[in-house]
mmCIF file of the N, C-alpha and C atoms, coordinates in Angstrom:
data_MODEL
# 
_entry.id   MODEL 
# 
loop_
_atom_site.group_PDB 
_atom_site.id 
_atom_site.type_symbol 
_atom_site.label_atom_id 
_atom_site.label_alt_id 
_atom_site.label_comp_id 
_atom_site.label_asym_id 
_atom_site.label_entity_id 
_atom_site.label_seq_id 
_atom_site.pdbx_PDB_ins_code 
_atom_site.Cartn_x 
_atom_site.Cartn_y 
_atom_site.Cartn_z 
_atom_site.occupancy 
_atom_site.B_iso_or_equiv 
_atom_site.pdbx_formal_charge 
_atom_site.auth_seq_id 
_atom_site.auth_comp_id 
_atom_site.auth_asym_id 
_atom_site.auth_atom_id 
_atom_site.pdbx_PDB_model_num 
ATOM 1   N N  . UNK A 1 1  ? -25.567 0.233   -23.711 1.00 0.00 ? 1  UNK A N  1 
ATOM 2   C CA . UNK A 1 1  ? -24.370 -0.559  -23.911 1.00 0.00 ? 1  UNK A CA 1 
ATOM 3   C C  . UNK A 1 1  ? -24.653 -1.664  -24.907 1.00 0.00 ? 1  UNK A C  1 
ATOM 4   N N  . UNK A 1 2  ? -23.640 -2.137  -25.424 1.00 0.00 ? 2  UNK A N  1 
ATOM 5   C CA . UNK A 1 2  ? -23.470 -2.889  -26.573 1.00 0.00 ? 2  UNK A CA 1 
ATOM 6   C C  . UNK A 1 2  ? -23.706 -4.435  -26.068 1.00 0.00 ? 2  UNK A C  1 
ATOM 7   N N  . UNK A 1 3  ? -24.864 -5.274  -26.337 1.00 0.00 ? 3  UNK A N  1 
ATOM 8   C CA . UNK A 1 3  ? -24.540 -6.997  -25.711 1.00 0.00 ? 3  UNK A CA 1 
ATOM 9   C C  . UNK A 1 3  ? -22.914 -7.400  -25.359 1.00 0.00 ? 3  UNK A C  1 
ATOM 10  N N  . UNK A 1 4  ? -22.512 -6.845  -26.654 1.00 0.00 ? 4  UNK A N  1 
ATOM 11  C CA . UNK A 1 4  ? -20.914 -7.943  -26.567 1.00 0.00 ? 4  UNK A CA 1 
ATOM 12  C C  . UNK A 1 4  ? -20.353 -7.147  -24.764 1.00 0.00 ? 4  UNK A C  1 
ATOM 13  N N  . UNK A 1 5  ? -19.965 -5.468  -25.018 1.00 0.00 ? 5  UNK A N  1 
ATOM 14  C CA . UNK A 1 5  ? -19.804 -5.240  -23.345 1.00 0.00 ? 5  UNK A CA 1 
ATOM 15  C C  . UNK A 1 5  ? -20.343 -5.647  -22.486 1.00 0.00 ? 5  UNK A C  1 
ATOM 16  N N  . UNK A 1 6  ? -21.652 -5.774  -22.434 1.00 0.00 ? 6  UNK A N  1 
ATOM 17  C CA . UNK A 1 6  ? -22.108 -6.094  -20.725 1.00 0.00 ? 6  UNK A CA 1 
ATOM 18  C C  . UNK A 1 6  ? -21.992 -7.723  -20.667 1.00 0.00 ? 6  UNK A C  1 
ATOM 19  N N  . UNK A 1 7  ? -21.595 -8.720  -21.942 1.00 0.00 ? 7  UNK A N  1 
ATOM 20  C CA . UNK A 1 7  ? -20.680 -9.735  -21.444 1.00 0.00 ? 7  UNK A CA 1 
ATOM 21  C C  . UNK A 1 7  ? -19.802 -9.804  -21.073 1.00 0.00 ? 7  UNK A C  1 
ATOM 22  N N  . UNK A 1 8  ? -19.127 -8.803  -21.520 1.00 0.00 ? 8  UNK A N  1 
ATOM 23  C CA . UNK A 1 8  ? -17.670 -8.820  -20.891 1.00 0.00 ? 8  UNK A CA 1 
ATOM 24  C C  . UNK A 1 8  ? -17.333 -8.362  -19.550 1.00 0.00 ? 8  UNK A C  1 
ATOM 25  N N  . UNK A 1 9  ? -18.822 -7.249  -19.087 1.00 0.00 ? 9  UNK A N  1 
ATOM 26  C CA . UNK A 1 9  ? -19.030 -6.671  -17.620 1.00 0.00 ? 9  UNK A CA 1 
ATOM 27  C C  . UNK A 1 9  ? -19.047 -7.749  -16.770 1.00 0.00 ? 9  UNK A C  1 
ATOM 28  N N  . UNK A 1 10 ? -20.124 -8.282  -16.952 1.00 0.00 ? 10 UNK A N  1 
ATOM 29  C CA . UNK A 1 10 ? -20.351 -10.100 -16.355 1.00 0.00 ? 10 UNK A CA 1 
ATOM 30  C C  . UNK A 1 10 ? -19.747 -10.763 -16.155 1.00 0.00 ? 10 UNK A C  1 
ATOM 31  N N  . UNK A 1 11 ? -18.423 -11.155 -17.349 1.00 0.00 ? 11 UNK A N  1 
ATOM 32  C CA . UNK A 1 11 ? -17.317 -11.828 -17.248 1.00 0.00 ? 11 UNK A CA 1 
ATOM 33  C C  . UNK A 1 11 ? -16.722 -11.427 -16.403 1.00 0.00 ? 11 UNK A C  1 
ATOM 34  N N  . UNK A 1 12 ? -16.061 -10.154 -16.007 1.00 0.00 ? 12 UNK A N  1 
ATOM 35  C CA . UNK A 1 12 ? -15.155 -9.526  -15.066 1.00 0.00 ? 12 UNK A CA 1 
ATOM 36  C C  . UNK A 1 12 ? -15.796 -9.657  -14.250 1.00 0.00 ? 12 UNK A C  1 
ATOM 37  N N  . UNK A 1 13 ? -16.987 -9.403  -13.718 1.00 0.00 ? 13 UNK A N  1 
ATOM 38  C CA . UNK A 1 13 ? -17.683 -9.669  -12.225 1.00 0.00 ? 13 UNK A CA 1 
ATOM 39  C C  . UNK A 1 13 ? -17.220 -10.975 -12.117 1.00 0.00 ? 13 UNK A C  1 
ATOM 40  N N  . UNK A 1 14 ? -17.367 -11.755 -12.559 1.00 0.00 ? 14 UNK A N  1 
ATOM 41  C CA . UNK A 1 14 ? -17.772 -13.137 -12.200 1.00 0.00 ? 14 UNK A CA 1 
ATOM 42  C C  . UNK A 1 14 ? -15.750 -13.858 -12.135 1.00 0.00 ? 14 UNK A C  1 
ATOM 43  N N  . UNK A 1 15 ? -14.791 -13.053 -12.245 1.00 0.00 ? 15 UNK A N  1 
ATOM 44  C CA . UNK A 1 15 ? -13.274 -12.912 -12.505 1.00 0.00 ? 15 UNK A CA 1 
ATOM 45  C C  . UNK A 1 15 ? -13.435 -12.785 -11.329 1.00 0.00 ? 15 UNK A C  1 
ATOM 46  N N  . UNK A 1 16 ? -13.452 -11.782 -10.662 1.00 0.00 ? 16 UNK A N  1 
ATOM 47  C CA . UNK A 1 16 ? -13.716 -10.322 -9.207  1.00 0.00 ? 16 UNK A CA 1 
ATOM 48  C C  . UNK A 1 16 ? -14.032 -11.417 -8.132  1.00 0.00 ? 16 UNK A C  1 
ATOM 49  N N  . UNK A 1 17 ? -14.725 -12.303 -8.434  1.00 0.00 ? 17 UNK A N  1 
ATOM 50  C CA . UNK A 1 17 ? -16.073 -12.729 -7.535  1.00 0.00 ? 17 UNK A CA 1 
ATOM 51  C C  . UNK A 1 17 ? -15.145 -14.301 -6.716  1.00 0.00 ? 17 UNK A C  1 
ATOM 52  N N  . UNK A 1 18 ? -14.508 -14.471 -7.505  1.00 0.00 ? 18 UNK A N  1 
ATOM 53  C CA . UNK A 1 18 ? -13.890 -15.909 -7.699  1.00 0.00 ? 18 UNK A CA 1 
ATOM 54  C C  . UNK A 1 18 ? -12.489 -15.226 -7.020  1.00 0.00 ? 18 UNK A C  1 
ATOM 55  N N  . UNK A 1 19 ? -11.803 -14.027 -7.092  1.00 0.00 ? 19 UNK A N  1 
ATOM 56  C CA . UNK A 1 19 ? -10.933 -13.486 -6.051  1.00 0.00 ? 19 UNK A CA 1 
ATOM 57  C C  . UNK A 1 19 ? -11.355 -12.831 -4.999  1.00 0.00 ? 19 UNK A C  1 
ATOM 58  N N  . UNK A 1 20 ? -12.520 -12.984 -4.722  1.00 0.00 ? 20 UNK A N  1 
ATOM 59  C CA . UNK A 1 20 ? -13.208 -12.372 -3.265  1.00 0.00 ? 20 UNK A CA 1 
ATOM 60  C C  . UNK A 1 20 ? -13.009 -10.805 -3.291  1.00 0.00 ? 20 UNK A C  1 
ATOM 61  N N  . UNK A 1 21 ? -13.267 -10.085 -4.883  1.00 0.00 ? 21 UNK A N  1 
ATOM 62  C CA . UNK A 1 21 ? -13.093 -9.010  -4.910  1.00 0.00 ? 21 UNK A CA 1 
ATOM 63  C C  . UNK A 1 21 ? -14.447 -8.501  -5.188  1.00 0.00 ? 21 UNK A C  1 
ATOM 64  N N  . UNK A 1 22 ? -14.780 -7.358  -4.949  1.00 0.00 ? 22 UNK A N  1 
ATOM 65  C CA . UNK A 1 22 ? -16.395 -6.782  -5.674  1.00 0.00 ? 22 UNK A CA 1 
ATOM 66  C C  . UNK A 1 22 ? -16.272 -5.251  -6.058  1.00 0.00 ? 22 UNK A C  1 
ATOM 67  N N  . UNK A 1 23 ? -16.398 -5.273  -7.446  1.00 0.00 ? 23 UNK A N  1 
ATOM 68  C CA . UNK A 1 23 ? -16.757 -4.064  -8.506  1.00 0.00 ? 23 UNK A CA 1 
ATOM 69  C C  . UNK A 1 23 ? -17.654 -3.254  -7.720  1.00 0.00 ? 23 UNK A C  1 
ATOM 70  N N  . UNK A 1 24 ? -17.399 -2.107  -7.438  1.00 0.00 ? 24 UNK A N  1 
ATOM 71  C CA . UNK A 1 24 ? -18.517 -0.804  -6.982  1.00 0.00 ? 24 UNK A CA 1 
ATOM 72  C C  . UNK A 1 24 ? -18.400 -0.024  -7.937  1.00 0.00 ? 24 UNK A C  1 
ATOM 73  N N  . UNK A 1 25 ? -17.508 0.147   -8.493  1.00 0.00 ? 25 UNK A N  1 
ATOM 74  C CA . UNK A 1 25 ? -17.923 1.416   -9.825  1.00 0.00 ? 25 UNK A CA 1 
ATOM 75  C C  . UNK A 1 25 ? -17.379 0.912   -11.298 1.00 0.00 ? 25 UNK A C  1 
ATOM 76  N N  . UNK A 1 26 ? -17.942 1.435   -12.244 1.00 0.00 ? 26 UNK A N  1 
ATOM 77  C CA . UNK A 1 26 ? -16.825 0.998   -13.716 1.00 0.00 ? 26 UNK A CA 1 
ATOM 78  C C  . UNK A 1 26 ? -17.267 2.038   -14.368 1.00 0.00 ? 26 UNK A C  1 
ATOM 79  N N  . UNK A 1 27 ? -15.931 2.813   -15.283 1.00 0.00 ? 27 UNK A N  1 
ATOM 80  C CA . UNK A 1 27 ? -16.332 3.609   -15.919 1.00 0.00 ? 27 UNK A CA 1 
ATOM 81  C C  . UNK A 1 27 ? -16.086 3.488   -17.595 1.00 0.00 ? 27 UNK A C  1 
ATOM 82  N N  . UNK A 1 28 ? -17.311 4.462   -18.232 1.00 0.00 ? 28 UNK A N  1 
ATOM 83  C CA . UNK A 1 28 ? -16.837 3.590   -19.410 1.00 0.00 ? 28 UNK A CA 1 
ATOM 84  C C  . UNK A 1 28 ? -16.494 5.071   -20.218 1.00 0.00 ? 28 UNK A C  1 
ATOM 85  N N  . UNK A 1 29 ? -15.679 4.748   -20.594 1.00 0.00 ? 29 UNK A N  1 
ATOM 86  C CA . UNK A 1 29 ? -14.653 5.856   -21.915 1.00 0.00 ? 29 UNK A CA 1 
ATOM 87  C C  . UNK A 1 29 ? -14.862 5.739   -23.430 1.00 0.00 ? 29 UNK A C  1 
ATOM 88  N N  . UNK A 1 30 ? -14.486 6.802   -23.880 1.00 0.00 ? 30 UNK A N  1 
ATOM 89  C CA . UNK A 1 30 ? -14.438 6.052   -25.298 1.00 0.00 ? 30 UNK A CA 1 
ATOM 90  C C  . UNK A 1 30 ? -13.604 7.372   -25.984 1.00 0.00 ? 30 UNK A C  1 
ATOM 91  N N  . UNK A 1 31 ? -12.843 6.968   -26.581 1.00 0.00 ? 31 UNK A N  1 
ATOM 92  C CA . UNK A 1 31 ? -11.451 8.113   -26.972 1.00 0.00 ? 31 UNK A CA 1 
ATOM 93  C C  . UNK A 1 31 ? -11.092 8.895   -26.061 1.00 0.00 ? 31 UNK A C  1 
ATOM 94  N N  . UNK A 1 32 ? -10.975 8.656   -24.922 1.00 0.00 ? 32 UNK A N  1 
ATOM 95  C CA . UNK A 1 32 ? -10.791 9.404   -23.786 1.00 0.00 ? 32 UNK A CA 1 
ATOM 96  C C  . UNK A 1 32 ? -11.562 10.227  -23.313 1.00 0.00 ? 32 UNK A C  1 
ATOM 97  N N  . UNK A 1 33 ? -12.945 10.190  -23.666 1.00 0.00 ? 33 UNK A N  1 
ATOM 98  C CA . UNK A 1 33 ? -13.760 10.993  -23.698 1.00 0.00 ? 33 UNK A CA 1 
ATOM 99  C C  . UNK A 1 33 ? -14.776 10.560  -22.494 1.00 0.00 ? 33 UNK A C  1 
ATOM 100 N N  . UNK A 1 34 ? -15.104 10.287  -21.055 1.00 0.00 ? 34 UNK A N  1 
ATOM 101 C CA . UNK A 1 34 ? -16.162 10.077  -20.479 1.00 0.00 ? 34 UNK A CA 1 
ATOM 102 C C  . UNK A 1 34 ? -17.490 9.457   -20.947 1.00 0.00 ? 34 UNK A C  1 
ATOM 103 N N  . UNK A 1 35 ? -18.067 8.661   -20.937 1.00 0.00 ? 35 UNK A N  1 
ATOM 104 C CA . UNK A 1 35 ? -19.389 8.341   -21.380 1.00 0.00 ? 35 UNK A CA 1 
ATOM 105 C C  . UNK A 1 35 ? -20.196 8.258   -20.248 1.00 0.00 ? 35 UNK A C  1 
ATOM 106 N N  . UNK A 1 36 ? -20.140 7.461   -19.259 1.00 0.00 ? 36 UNK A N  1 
ATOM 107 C CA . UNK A 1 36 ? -20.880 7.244   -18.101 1.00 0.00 ? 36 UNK A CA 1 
ATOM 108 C C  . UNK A 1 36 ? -20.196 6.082   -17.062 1.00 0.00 ? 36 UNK A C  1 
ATOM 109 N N  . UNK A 1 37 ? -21.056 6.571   -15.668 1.00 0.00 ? 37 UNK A N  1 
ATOM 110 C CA . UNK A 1 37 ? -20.264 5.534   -15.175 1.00 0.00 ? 37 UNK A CA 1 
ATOM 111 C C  . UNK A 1 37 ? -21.610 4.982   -14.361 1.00 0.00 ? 37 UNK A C  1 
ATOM 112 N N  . UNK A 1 38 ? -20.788 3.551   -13.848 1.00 0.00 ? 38 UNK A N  1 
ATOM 113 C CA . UNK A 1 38 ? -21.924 2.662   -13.256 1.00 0.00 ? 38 UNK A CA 1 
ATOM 114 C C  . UNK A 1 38 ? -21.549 1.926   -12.148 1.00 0.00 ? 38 UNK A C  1 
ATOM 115 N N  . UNK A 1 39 ? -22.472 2.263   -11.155 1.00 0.00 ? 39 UNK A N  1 
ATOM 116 C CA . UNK A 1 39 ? -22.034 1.877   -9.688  1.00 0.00 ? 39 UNK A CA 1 
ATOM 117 C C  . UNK A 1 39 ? -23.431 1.318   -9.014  1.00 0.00 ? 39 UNK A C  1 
ATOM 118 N N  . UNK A 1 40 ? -22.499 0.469   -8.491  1.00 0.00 ? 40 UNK A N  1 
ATOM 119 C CA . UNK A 1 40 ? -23.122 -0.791  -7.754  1.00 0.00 ? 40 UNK A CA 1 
ATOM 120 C C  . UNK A 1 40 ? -23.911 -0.444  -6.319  1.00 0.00 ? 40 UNK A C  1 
ATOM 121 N N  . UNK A 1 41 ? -25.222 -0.762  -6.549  1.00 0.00 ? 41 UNK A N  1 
ATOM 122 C CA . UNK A 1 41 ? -26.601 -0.778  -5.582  1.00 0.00 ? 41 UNK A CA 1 
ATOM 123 C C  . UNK A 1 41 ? -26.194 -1.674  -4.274  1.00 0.00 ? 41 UNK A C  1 
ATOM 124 N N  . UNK A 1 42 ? -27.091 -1.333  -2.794  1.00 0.00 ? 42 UNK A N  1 
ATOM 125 C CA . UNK A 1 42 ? -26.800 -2.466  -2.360  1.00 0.00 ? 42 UNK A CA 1 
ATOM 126 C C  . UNK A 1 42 ? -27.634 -3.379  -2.327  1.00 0.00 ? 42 UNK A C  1 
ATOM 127 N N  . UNK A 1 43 ? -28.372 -3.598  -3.378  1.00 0.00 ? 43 UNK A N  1 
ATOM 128 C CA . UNK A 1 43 ? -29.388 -4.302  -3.709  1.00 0.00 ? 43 UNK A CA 1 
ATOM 129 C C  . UNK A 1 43 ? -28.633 -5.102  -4.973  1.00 0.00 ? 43 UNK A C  1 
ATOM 130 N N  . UNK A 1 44 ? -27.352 -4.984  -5.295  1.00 0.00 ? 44 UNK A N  1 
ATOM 131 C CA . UNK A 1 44 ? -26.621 -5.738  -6.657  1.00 0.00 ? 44 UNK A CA 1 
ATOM 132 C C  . UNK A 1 44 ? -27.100 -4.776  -7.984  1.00 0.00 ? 44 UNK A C  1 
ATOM 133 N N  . UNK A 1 45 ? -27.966 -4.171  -8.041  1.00 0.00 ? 45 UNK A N  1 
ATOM 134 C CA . UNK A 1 45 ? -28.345 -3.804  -9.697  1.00 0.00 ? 45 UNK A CA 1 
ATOM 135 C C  . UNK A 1 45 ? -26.977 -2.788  -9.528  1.00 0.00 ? 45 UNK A C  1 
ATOM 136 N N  . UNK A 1 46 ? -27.445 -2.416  -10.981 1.00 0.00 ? 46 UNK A N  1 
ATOM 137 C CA . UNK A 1 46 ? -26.462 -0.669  -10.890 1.00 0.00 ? 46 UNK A CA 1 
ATOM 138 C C  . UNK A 1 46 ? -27.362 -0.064  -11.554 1.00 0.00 ? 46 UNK A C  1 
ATOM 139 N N  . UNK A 1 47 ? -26.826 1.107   -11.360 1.00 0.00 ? 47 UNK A N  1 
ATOM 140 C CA . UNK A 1 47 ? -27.026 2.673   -11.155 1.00 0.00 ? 47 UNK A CA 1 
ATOM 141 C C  . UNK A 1 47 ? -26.371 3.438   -12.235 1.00 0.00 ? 47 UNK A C  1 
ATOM 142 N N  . UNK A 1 48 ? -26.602 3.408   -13.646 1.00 0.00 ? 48 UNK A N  1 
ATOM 143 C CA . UNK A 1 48 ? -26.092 4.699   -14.325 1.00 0.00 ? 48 UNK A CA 1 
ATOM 144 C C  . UNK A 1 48 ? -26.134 5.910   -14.537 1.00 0.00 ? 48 UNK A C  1 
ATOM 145 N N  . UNK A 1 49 ? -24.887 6.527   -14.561 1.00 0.00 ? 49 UNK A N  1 
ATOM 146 C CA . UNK A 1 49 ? -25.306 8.015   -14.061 1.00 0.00 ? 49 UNK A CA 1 
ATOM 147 C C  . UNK A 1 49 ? -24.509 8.619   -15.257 1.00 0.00 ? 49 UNK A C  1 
ATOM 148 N N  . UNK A 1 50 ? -24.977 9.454   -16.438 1.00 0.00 ? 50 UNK A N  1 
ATOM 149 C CA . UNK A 1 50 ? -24.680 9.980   -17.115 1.00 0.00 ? 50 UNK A CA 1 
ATOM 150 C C  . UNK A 1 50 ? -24.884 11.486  -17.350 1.00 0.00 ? 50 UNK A C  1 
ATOM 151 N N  . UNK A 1 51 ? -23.715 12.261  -17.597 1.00 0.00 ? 51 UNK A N  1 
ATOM 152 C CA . UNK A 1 51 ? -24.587 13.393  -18.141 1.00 0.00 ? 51 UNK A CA 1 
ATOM 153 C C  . UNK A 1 51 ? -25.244 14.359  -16.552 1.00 0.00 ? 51 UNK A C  1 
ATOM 154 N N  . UNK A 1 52 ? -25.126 13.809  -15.775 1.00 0.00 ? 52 UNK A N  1 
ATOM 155 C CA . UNK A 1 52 ? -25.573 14.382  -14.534 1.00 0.00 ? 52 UNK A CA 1 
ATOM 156 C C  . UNK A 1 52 ? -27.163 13.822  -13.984 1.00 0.00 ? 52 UNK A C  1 
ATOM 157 N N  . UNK A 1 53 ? -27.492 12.557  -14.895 1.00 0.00 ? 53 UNK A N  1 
ATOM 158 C CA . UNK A 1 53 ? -28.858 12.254  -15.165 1.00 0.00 ? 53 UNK A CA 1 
ATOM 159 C C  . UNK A 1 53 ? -28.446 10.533  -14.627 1.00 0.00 ? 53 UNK A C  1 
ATOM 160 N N  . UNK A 1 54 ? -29.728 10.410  -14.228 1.00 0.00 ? 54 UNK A N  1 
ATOM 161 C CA . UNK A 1 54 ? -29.952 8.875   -13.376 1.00 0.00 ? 54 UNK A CA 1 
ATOM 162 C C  . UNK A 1 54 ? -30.124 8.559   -13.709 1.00 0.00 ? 54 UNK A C  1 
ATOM 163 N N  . UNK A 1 55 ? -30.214 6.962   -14.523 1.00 0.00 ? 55 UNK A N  1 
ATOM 164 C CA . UNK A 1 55 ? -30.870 6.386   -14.995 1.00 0.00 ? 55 UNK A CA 1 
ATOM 165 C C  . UNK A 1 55 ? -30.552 4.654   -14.523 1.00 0.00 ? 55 UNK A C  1 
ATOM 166 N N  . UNK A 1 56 ? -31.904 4.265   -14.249 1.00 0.00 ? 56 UNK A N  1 
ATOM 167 C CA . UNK A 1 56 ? -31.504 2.714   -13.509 1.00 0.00 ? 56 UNK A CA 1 
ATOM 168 C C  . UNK A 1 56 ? -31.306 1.693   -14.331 1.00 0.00 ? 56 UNK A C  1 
ATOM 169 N N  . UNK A 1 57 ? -30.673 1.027   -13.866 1.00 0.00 ? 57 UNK A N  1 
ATOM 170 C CA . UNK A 1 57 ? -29.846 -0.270  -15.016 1.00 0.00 ? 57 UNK A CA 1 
ATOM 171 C C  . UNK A 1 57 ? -31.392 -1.590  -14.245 1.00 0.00 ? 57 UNK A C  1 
# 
């Protein structure tokens, strides 16, 4: 992911957080096309899962 997105990921958590809401998944698109999605540990990290492949954030 691009710096400028995962500020803006952060930003929205921290939106979420302040309405007593909490992000478990976000998916990210791009021309309508699937890229990957990323879901929340219960340890706080995330978990990207692309492609059918794991990979830890």
């Amino acid at each position: 992911m691009t710096k400028q997105l995962c500020e803006r990921i952060e930003r929205l958590e921290s939106m979420a957080q302040a309405e007593d809401v909490t992000i478990t998944r976000i998916i990210i698109e791009a021309d309508g096309t699937p890229g990957f999605v990323m879901e929340r540990q219960p340890d706080g990290s995330w978990l990207q899962l692309s492609g059918g492949e794991d990979a830890a954030l």
